[in-house]
C-alpha positions as CSV (number, residue, x, y, z in Angstrom):
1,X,0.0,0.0,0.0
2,X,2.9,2.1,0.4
3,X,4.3,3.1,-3.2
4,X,0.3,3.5,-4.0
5,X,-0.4,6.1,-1.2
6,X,2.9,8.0,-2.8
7,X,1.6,7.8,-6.0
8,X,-1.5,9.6,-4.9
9,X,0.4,12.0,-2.5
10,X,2.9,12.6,-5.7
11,X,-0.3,13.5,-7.9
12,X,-2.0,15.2,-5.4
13,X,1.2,17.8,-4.5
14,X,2.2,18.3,-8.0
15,X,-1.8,19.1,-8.8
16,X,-0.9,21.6,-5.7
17,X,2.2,23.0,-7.5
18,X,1.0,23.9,-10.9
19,X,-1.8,25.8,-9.2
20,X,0.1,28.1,-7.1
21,X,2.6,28.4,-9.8
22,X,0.3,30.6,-12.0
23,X,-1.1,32.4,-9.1
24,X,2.0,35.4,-9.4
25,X,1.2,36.0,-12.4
26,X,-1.7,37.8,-11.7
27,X,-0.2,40.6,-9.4
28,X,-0.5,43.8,-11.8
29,X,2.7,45.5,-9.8
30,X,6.1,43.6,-10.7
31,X,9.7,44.4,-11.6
32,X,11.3,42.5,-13.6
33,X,14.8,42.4,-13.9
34,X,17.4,39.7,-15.2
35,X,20.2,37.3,-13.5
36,X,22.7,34.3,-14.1
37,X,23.5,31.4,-12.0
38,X,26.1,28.9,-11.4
39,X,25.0,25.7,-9.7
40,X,27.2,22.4,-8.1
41,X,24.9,20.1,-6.2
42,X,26.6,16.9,-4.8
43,X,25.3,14.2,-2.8
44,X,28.1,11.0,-1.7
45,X,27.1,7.9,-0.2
46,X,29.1,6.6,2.7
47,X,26.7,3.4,3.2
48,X,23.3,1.9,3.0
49,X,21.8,4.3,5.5
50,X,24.8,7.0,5.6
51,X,25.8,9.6,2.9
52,X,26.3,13.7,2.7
53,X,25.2,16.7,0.5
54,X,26.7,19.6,-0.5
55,X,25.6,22.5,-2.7
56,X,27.6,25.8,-4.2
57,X,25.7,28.5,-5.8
58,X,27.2,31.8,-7.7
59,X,23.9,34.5,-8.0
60,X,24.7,36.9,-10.1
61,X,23.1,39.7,-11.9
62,X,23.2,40.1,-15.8
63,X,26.3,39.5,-16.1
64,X,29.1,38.5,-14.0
65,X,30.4,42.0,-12.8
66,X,27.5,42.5,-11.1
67,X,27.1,39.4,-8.5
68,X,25.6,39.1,-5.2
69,X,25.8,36.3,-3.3
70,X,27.5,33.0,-3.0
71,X,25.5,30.4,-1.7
72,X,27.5,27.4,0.2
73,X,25.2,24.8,1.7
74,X,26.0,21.3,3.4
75,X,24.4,18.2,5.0
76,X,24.3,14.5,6.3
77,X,22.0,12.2,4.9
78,X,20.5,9.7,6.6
79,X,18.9,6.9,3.7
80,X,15.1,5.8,5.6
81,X,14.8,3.3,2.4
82,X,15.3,3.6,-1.9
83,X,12.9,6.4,-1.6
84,X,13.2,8.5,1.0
85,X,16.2,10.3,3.1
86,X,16.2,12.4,5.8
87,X,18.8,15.3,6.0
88,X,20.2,18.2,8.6
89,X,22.5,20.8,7.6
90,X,24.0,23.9,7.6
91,X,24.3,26.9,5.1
92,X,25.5,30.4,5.1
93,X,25.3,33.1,2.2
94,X,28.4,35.3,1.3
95,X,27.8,39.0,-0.1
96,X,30.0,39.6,-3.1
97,X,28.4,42.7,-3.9
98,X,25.3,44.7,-4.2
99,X,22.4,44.9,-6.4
100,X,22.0,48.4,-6.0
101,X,23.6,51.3,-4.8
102,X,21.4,52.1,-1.9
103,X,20.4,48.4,-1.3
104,X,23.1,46.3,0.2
105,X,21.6,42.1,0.2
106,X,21.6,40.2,3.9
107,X,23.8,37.9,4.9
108,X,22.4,35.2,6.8
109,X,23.2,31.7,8.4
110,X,20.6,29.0,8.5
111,X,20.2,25.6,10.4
112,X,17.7,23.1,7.9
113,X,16.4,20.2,8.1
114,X,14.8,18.0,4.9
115,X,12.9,14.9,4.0
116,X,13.3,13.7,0.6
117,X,10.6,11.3,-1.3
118,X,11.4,10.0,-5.0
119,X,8.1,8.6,-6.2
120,X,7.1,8.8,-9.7
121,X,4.4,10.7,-11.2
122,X,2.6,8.9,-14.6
123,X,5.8,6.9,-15.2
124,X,8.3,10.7,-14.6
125,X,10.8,9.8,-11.6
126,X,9.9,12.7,-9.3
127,X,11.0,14.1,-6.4
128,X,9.5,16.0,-3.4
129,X,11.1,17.8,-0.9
130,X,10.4,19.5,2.4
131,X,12.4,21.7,3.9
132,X,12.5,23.8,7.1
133,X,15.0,26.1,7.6
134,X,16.5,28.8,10.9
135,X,17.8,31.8,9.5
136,X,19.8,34.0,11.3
137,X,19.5,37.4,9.1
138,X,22.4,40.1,9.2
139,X,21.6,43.6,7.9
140,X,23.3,46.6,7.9
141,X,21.0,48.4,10.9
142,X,19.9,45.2,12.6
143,X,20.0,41.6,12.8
144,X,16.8,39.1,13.3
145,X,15.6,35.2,13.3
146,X,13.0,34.3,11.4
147,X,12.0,30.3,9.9
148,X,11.0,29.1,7.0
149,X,9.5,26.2,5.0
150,X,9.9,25.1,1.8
151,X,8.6,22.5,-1.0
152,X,10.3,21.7,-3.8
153,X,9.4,19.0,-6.7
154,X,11.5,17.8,-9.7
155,X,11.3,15.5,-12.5
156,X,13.6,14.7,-15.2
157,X,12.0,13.2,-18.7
158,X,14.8,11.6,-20.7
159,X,14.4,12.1,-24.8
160,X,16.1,9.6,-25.9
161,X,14.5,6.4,-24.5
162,X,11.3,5.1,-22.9
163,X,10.5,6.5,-19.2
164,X,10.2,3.1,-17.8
165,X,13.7,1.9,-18.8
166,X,16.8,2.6,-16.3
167,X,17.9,6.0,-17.2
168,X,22.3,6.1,-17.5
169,X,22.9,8.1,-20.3
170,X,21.4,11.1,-23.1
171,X,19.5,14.0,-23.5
172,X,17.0,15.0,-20.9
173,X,14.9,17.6,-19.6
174,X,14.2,18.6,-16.4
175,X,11.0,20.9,-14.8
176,X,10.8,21.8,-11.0
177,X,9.3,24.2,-8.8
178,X,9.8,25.8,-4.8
179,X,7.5,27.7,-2.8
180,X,8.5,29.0,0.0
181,X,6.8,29.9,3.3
182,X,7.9,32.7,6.1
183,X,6.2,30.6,8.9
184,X,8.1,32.8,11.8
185,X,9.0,36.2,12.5
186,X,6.9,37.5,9.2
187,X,7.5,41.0,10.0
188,X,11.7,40.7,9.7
189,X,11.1,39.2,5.6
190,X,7.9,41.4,3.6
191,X,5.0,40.4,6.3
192,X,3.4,37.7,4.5
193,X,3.6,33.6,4.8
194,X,4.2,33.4,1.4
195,X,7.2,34.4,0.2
196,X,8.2,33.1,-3.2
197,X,8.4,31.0,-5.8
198,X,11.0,29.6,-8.0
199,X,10.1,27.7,-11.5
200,X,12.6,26.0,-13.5
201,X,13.3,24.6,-16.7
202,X,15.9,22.9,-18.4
203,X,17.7,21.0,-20.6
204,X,20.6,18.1,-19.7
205,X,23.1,15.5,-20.7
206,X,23.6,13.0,-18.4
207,X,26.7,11.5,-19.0
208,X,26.5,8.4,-16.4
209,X,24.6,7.2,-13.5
210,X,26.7,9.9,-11.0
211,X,27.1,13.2,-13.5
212,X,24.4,15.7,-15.0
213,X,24.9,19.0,-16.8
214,X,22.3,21.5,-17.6
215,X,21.1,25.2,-18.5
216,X,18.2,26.1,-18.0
217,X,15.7,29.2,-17.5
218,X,14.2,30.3,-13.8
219,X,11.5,32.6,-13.1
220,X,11.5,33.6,-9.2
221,X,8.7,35.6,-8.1
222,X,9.4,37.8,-4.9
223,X,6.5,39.0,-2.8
224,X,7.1,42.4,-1.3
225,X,5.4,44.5,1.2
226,X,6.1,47.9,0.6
227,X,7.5,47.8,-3.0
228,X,6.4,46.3,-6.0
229,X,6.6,42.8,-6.2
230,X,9.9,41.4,-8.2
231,X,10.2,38.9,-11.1
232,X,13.6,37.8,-11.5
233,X,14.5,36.0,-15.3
234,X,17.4,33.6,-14.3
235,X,19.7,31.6,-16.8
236,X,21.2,28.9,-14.6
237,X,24.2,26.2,-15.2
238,X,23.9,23.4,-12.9
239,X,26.1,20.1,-12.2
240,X,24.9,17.1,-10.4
241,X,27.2,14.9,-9.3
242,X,26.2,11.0,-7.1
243,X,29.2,9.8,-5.5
């Protein structure tokens, strides 16, 4: 009964998904402005039940003069079963530089923890993931603590060959989506529980069963309180690497 109650959850969430994903679009008030992103995101098994993640992410503006953050984010794995893994972790962002003169970005520290379920989705390997996360927020005039939830879902459709068959090598492409949640401390972040969304899509060559590369395109929506709400247009490079 098990894989079938995923099944259903796995229908059920990415129903969920698609029908908050269109919901930004109708906010009249948006700025939109353009970005570029470097992605490594690593996860190493030690065991059956023991293993670690790691991700590094460059956010940058238009172009590479004009960065702002790195991202560097690590974890421990703990494998439940084939399908689903626990994780805790740590991750800090490092400003590089600002996105506008008058504007400097936060620099923060977070504690997460993450459960992870792959269960397909009409034959599409899919993944879910559920994330809580304590952020410890530096700004220039103050500092605050604030948490925040996330869900994230993924699936990879390979061109070349049938979705059933064991996937090792060729073309693919890849569509996922994040929403994310201010579920403390609302008034430190723009005052709302809902805070973004982030949908991605992409194209990839796998080149065996423990490397991917792909570029891709991100929209990231940014609710605001007292400004207009932001669109962000993202070209993103991503590796994936199973060791």
């Amino acid at each position: 009964m098990i894989p079938l109650q995923l099944n259903y959850a796995s229908l059920f969430l990415t129903a969920l998904t698609l029908f908050v994903l269109f919901l930004p679009q109708f906010s009249l008030a948006q700025d939109h402005v353009f970005g570029s992103w470097t992605a490594w995101f690593n996860n190493v098994r030690f065991n059956d039940k023991w293993g670690m993640n790691n991700d590094i992410q460059f956010r940058g503006g238009r172009d590479w003069s004009a960065n702002s953050l790195l991202l560097v984010r690590s974890g421990i794995n703990y494998h439940v079963n084939t399908q689903q893994t626990a994780s805790l972790g740590y991750a800090t962002t490092l400003v590089t530089n600002e996105l506008q003169a008058n504007g400097p970005r936060i620099t923060e520290h977070r504690i997460w923890q993450q459960y992870v379920i792959n269960s397909p989705v009409l034959s599409i390997p899919v993944q879910h993931r559920f994330r809580l996360e304590q952020r410890f927020l530096k700004r220039p005039d103050e500092t605050a603590f604030a948490k925040r939830a996330r869900y994230f879902i993924r699936g990879i459709i390979p061109i070349s060959q049938p979705l059933k068959a064991p996937f090792h090598r060729g073309v693919y492409m890849s569509f996922q989506n994040e929403l994310f949640f201010n579920i403390h401390n609302q008034k430190a972040l723009n005052g709302r529980l809902f805070d973004q969304n982030r949908a991605y899509a992409s194209l990839g060559f796998r080149f065996s069963g423990k490397y991917d590369l792909e570029a891709g395109y991100m929209n990231q929506f940014l609710l605001r309180n007292t400004t207009s709400n932001g669109i962000i247009h993202i070209f993103q490079l991503a590796g994936y690497t199973r060791l």
